[in-house]
Short mmCIF file of the C-alpha atoms (twelve columns), coordinates in Angstrom:
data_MODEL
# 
_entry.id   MODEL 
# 
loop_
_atom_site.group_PDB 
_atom_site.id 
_atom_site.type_symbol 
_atom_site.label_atom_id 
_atom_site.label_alt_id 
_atom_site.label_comp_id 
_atom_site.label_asym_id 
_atom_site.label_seq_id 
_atom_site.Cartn_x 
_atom_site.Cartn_y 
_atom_site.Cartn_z 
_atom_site.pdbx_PDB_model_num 
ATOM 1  C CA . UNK A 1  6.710   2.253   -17.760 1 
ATOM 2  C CA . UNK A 2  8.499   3.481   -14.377 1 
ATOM 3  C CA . UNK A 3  7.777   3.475   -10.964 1 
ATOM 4  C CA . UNK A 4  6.005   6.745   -10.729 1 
ATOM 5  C CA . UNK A 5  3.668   6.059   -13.590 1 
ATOM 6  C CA . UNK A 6  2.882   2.607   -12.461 1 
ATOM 7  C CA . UNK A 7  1.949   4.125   -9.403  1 
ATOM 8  C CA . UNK A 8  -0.199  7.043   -11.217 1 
ATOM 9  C CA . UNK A 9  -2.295  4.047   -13.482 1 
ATOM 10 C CA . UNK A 10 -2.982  2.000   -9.769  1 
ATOM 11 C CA . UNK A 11 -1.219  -0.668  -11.730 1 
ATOM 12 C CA . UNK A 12 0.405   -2.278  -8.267  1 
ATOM 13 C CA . UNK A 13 -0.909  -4.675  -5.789  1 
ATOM 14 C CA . UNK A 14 -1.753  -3.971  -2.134  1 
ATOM 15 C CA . UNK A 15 0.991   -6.304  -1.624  1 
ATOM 16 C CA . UNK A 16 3.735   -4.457  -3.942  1 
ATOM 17 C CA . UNK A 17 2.657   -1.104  -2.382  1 
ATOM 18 C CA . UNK A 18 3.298   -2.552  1.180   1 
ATOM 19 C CA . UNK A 19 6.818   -3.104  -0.315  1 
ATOM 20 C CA . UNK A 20 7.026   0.198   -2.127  1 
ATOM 21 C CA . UNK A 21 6.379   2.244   0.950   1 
ATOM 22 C CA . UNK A 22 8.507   0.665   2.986   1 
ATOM 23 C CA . UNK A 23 11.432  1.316   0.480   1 
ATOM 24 C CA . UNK A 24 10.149  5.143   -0.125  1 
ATOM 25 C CA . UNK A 25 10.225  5.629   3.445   1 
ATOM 26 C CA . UNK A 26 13.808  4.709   3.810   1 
ATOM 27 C CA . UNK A 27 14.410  6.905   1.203   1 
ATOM 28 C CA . UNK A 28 12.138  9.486   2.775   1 
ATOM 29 C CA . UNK A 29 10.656  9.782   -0.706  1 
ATOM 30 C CA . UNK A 30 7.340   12.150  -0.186  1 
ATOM 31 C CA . UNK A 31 6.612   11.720  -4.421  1 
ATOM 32 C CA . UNK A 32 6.119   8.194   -3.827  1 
ATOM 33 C CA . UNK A 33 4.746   8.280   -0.630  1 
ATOM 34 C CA . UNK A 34 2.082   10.487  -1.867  1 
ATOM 35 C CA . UNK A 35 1.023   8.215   -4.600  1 
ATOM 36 C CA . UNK A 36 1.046   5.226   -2.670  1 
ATOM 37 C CA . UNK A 37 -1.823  6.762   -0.497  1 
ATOM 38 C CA . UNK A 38 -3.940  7.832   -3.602  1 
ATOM 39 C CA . UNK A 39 -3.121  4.139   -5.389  1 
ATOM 40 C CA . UNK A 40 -4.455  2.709   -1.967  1 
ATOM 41 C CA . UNK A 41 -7.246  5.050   -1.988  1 
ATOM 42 C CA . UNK A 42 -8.579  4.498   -5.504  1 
ATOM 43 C CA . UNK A 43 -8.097  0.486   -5.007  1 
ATOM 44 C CA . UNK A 44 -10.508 1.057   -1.861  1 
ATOM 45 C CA . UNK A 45 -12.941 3.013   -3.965  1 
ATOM 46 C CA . UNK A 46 -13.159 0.400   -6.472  1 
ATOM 47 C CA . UNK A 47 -13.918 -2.246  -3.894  1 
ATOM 48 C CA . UNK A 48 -10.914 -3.802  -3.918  1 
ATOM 49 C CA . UNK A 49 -9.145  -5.072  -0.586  1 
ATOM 50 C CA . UNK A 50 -5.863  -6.679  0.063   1 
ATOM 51 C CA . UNK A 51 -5.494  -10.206 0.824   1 
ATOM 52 C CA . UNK A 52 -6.321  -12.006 4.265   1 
ATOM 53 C CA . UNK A 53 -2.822  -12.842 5.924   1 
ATOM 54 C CA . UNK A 54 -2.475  -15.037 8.892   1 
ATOM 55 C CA . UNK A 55 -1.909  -12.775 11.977  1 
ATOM 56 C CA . UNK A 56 2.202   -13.967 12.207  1 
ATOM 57 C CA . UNK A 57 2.934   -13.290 8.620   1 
ATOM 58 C CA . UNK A 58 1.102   -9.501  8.055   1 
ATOM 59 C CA . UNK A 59 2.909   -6.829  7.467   1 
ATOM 60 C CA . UNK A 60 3.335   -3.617  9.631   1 
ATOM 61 C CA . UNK A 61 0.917   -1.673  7.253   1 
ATOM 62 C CA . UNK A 62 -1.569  -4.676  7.361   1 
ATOM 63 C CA . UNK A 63 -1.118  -5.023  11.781  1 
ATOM 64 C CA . UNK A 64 -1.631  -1.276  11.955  1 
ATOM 65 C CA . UNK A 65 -5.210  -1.464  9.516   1 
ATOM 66 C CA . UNK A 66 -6.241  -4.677  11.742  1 
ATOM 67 C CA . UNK A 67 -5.838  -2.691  14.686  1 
ATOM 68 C CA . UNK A 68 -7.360  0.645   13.858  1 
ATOM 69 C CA . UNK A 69 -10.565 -1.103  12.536  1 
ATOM 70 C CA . UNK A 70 -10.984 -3.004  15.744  1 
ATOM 71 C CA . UNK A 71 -9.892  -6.208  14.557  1 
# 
């Protein structure tokens, strides 16, 4: 199974799509992009949520979400 159709099953982690966005953005790869916001999406809609990180070892994505929800 590839990339793409990982991405289209929501078979990564919030952790892997961290990773994957921040190698589709390099590549200024909109496909992926895209799909990484719907995988994120569903994942919220099914009650998932990523992991708790300490404050010195989050990730961009993970600072930005901590700061937009007041946190």
């Amino acid at each position: 199974m590839n990339r793409l159709q990982k991405l289209k099953n929501d078979v990564y982690s919030f952790e892997e799509l961290d990773t994957l966005e921040k190698n589709a953005t390099k590549l200024a790869d909109a496909q992926t992009l895209s799909l990484i916001e719907i995988s994120r999406a569903s994942k919220a809609a099914k009650g998932e949520k990523p992991k708790q990180v300490d404050i010195e070892n989050e990730t961009a994505r993970a600072k930005r979400d901590r700061i937009r929800n007041g946190g």
